[in-house]
C-alpha positions, 0 to 999 in steps of 0.5 A: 500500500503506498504512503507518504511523509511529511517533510516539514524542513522546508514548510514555511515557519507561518505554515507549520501547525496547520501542516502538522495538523493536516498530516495527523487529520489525513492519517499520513504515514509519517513525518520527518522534521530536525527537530526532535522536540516537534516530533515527541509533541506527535501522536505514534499514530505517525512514523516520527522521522528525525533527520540530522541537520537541515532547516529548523521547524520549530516556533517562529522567531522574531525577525532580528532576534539575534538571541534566537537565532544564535540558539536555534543554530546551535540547536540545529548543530545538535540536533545533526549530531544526536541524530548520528550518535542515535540520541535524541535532541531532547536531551539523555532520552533515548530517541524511543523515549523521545518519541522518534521512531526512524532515525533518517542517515545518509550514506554515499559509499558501500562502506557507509552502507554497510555500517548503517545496515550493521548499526540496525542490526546491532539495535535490534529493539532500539529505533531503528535507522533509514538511509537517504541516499542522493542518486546522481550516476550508476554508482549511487543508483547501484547503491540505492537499491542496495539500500532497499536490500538491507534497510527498513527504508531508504530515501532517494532523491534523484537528480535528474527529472527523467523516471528510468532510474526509478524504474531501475530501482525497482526493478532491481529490489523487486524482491527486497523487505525494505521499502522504497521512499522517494523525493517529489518536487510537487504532487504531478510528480507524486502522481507520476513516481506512484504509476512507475512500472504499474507499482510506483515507488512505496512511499514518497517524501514531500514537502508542502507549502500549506495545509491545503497540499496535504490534503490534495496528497491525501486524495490522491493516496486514496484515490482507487477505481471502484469495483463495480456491481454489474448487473444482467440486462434483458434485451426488448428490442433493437431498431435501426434508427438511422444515419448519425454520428458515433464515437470510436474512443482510442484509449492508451491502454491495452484492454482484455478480452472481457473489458470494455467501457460503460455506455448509455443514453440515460445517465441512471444505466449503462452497457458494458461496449466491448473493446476491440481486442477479438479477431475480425475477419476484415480488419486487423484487432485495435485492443486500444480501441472501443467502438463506443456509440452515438455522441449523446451518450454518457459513459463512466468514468474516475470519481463516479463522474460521467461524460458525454462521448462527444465530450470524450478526447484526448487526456480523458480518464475513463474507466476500463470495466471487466466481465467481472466488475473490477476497474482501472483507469485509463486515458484516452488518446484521441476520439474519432467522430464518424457519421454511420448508420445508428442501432438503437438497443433496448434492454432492461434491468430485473427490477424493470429499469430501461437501459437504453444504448444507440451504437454504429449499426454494424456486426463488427460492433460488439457488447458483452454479456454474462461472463464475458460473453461477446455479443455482434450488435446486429445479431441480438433478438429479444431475450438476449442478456447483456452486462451493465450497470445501474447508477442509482444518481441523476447527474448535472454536468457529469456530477452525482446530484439527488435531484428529480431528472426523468430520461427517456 
């Protein structure tokens, strides 16, 4: 499951408490300061991470206050100290005592490497060490997943912008017990350093600059795709209706072969349109690829949120769904909007709900029933099961609204 810890070394002084409280209310994994004081004032509800030397995160000081000042740095310089000897800034407590839990180390060789892990292991029962690590070469990239083999953690920090270090990482420690933190800049990147190689990095460190990011970071450790409850429709009938515009939606995903996207003409029921990953005797398969239906209709996607198909283009999300309800996330790459004679489907629910869907009039084009079976479109008749879902929201632009919206 991915985390995420707080960085407060650079959260501006005004902002401090608001962060700290926002990181306790959101239930962040932990947070990191050089304060040791600070982090004793947590809840162990939070991994307490005391890192050596860095920006002070304490209370603010008035500006010109030379007294202050004078003794926050020598705080800092103590605080580096202790947090290499593995004792705590408070004072003779010992960092458990004090409320730490991670003492945060960086090391830049095998050998610094090396003694860390020992370290560890020689404090068995005792706060246990991270290792940070500055990745800039094959050498520190070769170390930093070396770091994943035998710490409880290990902070990376990458250099350079590009992704495939990370990706090299990990892969490397693929099978290693340690986790993986890495540095973001801003939560784009988060979102980013989280997909890497379809796992992402376990954790991410961040430092916000209001309450108000730690919050976004919040929603998006939490953001999932729902497993849908899908439901049988019975076909009433079919009608030609004539010549219209339909939508093909190019996604960048590779669908299976019982997976496809959810289409309606009414915003309280869908079908399940097939993708275009089953072989076609005139045309190569497109698995990237669903023929989706007349430009009106609703389809599904990320946050229960609905979108015309004339709406849908390139940057979209959408919902890939499967036979079996389960859900991903997937972008579209472009929409083709074409003029094709137009098939209009009828089917109902059990409890006699009307699930209405118009598609390109064509046999190529498919939708799916019960177990993934695959459907032509022109080949239904009265009677015929198909998958879909049923929303039990009326929608206003695309939102979930409880108000009184009749569709016909």
């Amino acid at each position: 499951m991915r985390f995420a810890w707080i960085d407060l070394r650079e959260v501006p002084r005004p902002q401090l408490q608001a962060v700290v409280d926002a990181a306790v209310h959101t239930r962040m994994a932990g947070v990191l300061a050089t304060d040791a004081e600070l982090l004793g004032t947590l809840p162990p509800t939070l991994t307490r991470v005391l890192a050596p030397g860095g920006p002070a995160t304490g209370t603010a000081q008035k500006p010109g206050d030379k007294e202050a000042r004078e003794a926050r740095e020598g705080k800092e310089a103590k605080d580096g100290k202790d947090a290499k000897e593995g004792k705590s800034a408070a004072g003779a407590k010992s960092p458990a005592d004090a409320g730490i839990d991670l003492l945060l180390r960086k090391f830049t060789t095998q050998e610094e490497l090396d003694a860390l892990a020992a370290d560890n292991r020689a404090a068995a029962g005792g706060t246990p060490a991270a290792g940070f690590i500055d990745v800039r070469d094959d050498r520190t990239l070769r170390l930093s997943y070396g770091g994943a083999m035998v710490l409880p953690y290990t902070v990376i920090h990458f250099a350079d912008p590009t992704k495939i270090p990370l990706e090299i990482v990990l892969a490397a420690a693929e099978s290693a017990e340690g986790k993986l933190v890495t540095v973001v800049a801003d939560l784009e990147e988060a979102a980013i350093v989280f997909d890497v190689l379809e796992r992402g990095s376990d954790g991410i460190l961040y430092a916000p600059r209001s309450a108000d990011e730690v919050f976004a970071l919040a929603r998006l450790l939490e953001a999932t795709t729902p497993q849908l409850e899908l439901s049988t429709l019975t076909v009433e009938s079919i009608r030609h209706v004539g010549l219209g515009d339909r939508v093909c939606v190019d996604t960048c995903s590779h669908f299976e072969e019982d997976e496809g996207i959810l289409v309606g003409s009414y915003s309280s029921g869908f079908i399940l349109c097939c993708s275009e990953t089953h072989p076609l005797p005139y045309m190569p398969t497109r698995p990237f690829r669903v023929n989706a239906g007349a430009l009106h209709s609703y389809t599904l996607g990320p946050e229960n949120r609905t979108s015309y198909l004339s709406e849908v283009g390139s940057g979209t999300a959408l919902l890939a769904v499967g036979a079996d309800g389960r859900t991903r996330r997937v972008v579209v790459g472009r929409a083709k909007l074409e003029s094709r004679p137009l098939l209009e489907i009828r089917t109902h629910a059990e409890d006699g709900q009307l699930v209405s869907l118009t598609v390109q009039d064509d046999w190529h084009v498919r939708v799916l029933g019960p177990g993934g079976k695959v459907l032509n479109v022109t080949e239904l008749q009265t009677g015929d099961e198909l998958l879909g879902y049923l929303a039990t929201d009326k929608r206003h632009v695309g939102l979930p609204i409880g108000e009184f919206c009749k569709e016909v």
